[in-house]
N, C-alpha and C positions, 0 to 999 in steps of 0.2 A: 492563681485563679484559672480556671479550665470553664468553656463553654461547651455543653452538651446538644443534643439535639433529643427532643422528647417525641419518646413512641404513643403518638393517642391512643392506639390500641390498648396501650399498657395504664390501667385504672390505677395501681398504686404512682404510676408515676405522673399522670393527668392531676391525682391531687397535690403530688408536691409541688406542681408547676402552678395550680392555684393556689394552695395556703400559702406559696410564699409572699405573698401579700402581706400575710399578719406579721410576718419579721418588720417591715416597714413602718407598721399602723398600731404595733402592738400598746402605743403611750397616744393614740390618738383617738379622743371620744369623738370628733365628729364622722372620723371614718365609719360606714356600716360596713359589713362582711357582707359577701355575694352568698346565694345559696348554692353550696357546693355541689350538688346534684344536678342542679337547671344549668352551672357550668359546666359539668361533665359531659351532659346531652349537648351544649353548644358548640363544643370544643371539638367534638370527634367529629371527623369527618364520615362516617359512615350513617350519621345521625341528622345532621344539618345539611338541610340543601343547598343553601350557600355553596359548599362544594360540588356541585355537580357541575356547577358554570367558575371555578373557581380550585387553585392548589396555596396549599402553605405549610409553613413549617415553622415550629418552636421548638424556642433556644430556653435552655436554662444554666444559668452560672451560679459555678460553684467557689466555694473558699479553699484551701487547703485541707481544711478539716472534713472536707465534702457536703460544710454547709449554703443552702441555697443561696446567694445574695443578688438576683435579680433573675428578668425573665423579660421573653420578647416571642409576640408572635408577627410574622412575617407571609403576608398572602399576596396572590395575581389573579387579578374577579378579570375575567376573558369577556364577562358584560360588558362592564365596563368599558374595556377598548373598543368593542362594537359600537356602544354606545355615542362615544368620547373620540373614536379614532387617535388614542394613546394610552398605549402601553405603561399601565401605573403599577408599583409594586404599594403596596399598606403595610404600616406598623403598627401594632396595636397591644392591648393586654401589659401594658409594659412598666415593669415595678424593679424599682433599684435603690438598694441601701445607699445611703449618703454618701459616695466613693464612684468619683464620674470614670475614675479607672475602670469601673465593672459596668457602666455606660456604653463607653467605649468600646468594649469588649463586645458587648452585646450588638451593638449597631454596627459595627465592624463585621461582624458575623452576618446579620442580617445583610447587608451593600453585599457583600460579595454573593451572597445565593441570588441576589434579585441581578443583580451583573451577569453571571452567569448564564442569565434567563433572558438576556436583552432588556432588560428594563430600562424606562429614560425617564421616570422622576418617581420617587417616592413621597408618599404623602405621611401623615398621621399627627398624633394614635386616633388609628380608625378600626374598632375593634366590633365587625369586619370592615363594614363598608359607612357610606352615608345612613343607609337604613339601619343600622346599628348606632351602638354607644361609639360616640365619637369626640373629639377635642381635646385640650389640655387644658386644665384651670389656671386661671393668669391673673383673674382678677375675683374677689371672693371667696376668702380662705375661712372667715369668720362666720359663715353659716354653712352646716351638713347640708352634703349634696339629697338631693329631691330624687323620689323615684325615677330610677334609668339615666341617669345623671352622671358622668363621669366626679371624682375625686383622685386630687393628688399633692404632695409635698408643692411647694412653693421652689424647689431647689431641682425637680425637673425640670422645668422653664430656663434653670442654665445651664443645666446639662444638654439642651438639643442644642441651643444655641452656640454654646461652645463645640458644639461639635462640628459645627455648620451648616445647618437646618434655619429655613428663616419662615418668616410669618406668608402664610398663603389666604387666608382667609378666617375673620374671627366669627365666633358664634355668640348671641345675647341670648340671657335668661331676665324675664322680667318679674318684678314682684307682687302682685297685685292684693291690695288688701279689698278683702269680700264685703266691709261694712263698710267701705266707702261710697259716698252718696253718686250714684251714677249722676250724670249729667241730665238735665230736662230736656235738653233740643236732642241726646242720644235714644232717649225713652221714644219722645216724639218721632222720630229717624226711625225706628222699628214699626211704632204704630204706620205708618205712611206705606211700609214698607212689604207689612203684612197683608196691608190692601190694597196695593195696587198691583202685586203678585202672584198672591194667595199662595204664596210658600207655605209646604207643612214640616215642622217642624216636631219630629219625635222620636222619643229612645229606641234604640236599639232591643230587639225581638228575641232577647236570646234562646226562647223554644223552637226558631224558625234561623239557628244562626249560620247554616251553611250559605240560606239564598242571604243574608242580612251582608255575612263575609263577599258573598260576589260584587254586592253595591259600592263596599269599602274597597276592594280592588279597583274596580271600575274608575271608581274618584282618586284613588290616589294616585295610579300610575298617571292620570291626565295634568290634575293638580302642578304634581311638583316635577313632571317630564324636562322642564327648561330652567332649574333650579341648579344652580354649582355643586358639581359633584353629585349628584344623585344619577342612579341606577334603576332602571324599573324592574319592581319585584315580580317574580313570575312566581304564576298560582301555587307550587309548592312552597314557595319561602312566603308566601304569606299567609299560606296553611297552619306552616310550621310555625311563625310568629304570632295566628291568632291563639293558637293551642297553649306556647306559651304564655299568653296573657291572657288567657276567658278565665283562669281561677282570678286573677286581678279584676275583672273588667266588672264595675257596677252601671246597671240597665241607665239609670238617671244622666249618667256623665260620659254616654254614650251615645251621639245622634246623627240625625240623618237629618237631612232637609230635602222634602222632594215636592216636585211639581204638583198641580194639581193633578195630571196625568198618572202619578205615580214614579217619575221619573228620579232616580239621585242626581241631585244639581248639587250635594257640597256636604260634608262628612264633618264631624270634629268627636277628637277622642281625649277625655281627661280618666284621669286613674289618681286616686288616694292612693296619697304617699308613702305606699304598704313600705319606706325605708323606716318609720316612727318603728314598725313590729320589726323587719329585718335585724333593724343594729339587735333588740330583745334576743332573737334567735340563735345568735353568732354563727352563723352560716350553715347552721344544721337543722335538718326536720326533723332527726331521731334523734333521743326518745321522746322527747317535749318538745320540740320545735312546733310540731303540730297545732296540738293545744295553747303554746305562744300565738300562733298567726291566728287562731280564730279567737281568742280573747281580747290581746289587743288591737286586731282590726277595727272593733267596734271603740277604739279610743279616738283612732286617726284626726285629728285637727287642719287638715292642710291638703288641696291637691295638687295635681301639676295638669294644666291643658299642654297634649305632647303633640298632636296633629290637628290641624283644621285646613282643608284645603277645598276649592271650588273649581268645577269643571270650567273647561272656557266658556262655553253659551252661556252662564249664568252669572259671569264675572261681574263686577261692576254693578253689581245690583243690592247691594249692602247682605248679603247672606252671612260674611264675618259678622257681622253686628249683631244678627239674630241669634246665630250659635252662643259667639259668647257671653249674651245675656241669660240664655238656656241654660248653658253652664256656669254661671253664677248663680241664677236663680238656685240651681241642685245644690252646687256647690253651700249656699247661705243655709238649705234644707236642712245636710248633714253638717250642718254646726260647726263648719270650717270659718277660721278665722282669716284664710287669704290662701292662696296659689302660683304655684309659678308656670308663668305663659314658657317652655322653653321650648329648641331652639331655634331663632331666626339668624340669618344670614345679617353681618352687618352693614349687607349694601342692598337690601331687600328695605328700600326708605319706604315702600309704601305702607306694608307692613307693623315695620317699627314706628310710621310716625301714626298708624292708627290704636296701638298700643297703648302708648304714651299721651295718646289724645284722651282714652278712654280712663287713663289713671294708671298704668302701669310703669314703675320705674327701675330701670337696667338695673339692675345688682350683681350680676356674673358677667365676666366675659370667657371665652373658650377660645381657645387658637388651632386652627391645624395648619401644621408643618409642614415644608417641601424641603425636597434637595433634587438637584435635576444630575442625574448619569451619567447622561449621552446628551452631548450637544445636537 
C-alpha cells in the first residue's frame, strides 16, 4: 500500500479521490452518492472560500494494484485559532475499505503534516469545519442518512478508536413524526406568545435574496458564536454556501421571525430531503441526473430542520416554538410524513429537552473525535 497526496488542481484526480467512496458503499442501499460536481467545487481550494482563512491537504491510498482503498482530507481553519486560541488540525472526507492497516496508513500520514505545522489536537471528521458535514455515525445504521447528514460503515468507529482518538463531543439527530398531535398548552404557548410580542413570522423572499442572505448572516454568526466548536462564517463562505443551497432551498421551510420594527430576531432553515432523489441520481447530473432531480423532487416525503437559531435580545422569549410550528405547519403542507430536527450538541440540555418536550425522539448519535499532539 502507498499513500499519495492529491493535486486538486488535477480534475481527473479530485474524482478518483471522491469516487472512492463507491469501492466502500458499492453493496450498500442506504448509502446515497454525493453529487460529484458540487464535490469538485467544494474541494478545490481555488473555488471555496473556506480556504482563504484556511490550508489542507488530501491523501489518497493505494493497493498494489494502484487501486484506491481509502482517503483522508486534512485541513488548519487559522479562524478558528483566532477564534478558539488553539491551534486545531481537522479530518475529514475520510473512507476506508475494511483493512485498519489502510487506517492507519492514512492517519499516520495526516499526524505527521499537522505536526509538522505545530498543531496540538486534532479533531474529526470535520469535513471542513463545524459549518460543514461533520461527525461519525455511532448510533443509527438502520435508517439512510437525511439531507447533509454524514454516513458510514459501523467498523470506523474502531478504526479511530483503535488508533487512539477518543470521544470529544457527540451530536443528536431527532425524529420527529409531523402527524403527531402537538400538544394543547404548546399551541396555547405560541398564541400567548404572538401577542404579547407581535413577532412576525415569514418565508424567506427569494426575489429579494441577497438582502434576505444578510439577515441570515446577521442571526447566525450571533446565534451560535458561544456553541463548541463553531466558527463564524465570514460573508464569502456564506455567500458560497447560500449559492450552494438556493437550488435546494423551498420559500415555505424558510423563515425569518422579525420584530415589529422589522428587525431579524431568529432564523430557522429546513430543506426536503433532496437525499430520497440523490441516491436516484448516483452522483451524476449528466445525462439524466437532471430530469431525475426535478421529477423526483416532487416525490420527497420527509425534511430535515438543519438551523434555527435566536439573536441574544430576543432569547427566552419562546421564538423556537414559533419557528418550529411554522415549519411543521409547511412541512404537513407538502405531504411530509416526519423530519429530522439535526444537529444538537449533546450538552446543549436546553435544546434537547425542548425537542423531546415537543415530541421528538433521538435516533442518531454522531461523535467527533480528538487526539491531542502537543501537551
Amino acid at each position: 500500500m502507498a499513500v499519495e497526496v492529491v493535486d486538486p488542481a488535477d480534475r481527473r484526480a479530485l474524482i478518483e479521490f471522491i469516487r472512492m467512496a463507491w469501492r466502500v458503499y458499492r453493496y450498500d442501499t442506504r448509502w446515497v452518492p454525493p453529487i460529484v460536481v458540487d464535490y469538485i467545487q467544494f474541494l478545490r481550494p481555488d473555488k471555496n472560500p473556506f480556504f482563504k482563512h484556511a490550508e489542507g491537504i488530501y491523501f489518497l491510498s493505494r493497493d498494489g494494484k494502484g487501486k484506491p482503498q481509502g482517503r483522508l482530507a486534512v485541513t488548519i481553519d487559522w479562524n478558528y485559532e483566532k477564534h478558539h486560541g488553539e491551534k486545531m488540525g481537522a479530518f475529514g472526507f475520510f473512507e476506508v475499505v475494511k483493512d485498519y492497516a489502510v487506517a492507519q496508513e492514512l492517519l499516520d500520514a495526516a499526524l505527521e503534516w499537522l505536526k509538522e505545522r505545530g498543531v496540538e489536537v486534532v479533531r474529526g471528521p470535520l469535513s471542513f469545519s463545524m459549518n460543514h458535514e461533520c461527525g461519525l455515525l455511532i448510533e443509527g445504521f438502520n435508517e439512510s442518512p437525511i439531507i447533509m447528514m454524514p454516513y458510514n460503515p459501523p467498523y470506523y468507529q474502531e478504526f479511530l478508536e483503535r488508533y487512539g482518538f477518543t470521544k470529544a463531543k457527540d451530536l443528536h439527530a431527532y425524529w420527529y413524526d409531523a402527524w403527531k398531535e402537538v400538544s394543547p398548552s404548546y399551541l396555547r404557548l405560541a398564541e400567548r406568545i404572538h401577542s404579547r410580542y407581535d413577532f412576525k413570522v415569514r418565508k424567506v423572499n427569494v426575489r429579494r435574496f441577497n438582502e434576505e442572505l444578510e439577515r441570515f448572516i446577521a442571526v447566525y454568526n450571533e446565534a451560535w458564536e458561544h456553541n463548541w466548536g463553531f466558527v463564524p462564517l465570514d460573508r464569502n463562505e456564506m455567500v458560497y454556501m447560500a449559492k450552494r443551497l438556493r437550488p435546494l432551498v423551498v420559500p415555505d421551510l424558510a423563515l425569518i421571525a422579525e420584530t415589529p420594527e422589522g428587525e431579524p430576531a431568529a432564523v430557522s432553515l429546513s430543506l426536503p430531503d433532496y437525499n430520497q432523489v440523490f441516491r436516484r441520481m448516483g452522483g451524476s447530473l449528466f445525462p439524466l441526473g437532471i430530469f431525475k432531480f426535478y421529477f423526483y423532487s416532487r416525490h420527497i416525503s420527509q425534511g430535515r430542520l438543519m438551523a434555527l437559531g435566536v439573536r441574544k435580545a430576543y432569547r427566552n422569549k419562546g421564538l423556537e416554538l414559533l419557528l418550529s410550528l411554522h415549519s411543521l405547519e409547511a412541512g404537513r403542507k407538502r405531504g411530509y410524513h416526519g423530519g429530522e430536527l439535526s444537529w444538537t450538541l449533546e450538552d446543549n440540555h436546553a435544546i434537547n429537552s425542548f425537542i423531546e418536550k415537543l415530541g421528538g425522539e433521538l435516533y442518531k448519535r454522531y461523535r467527533i473525535y480528538e487526539m491531542r499532539l502537543l501537551s
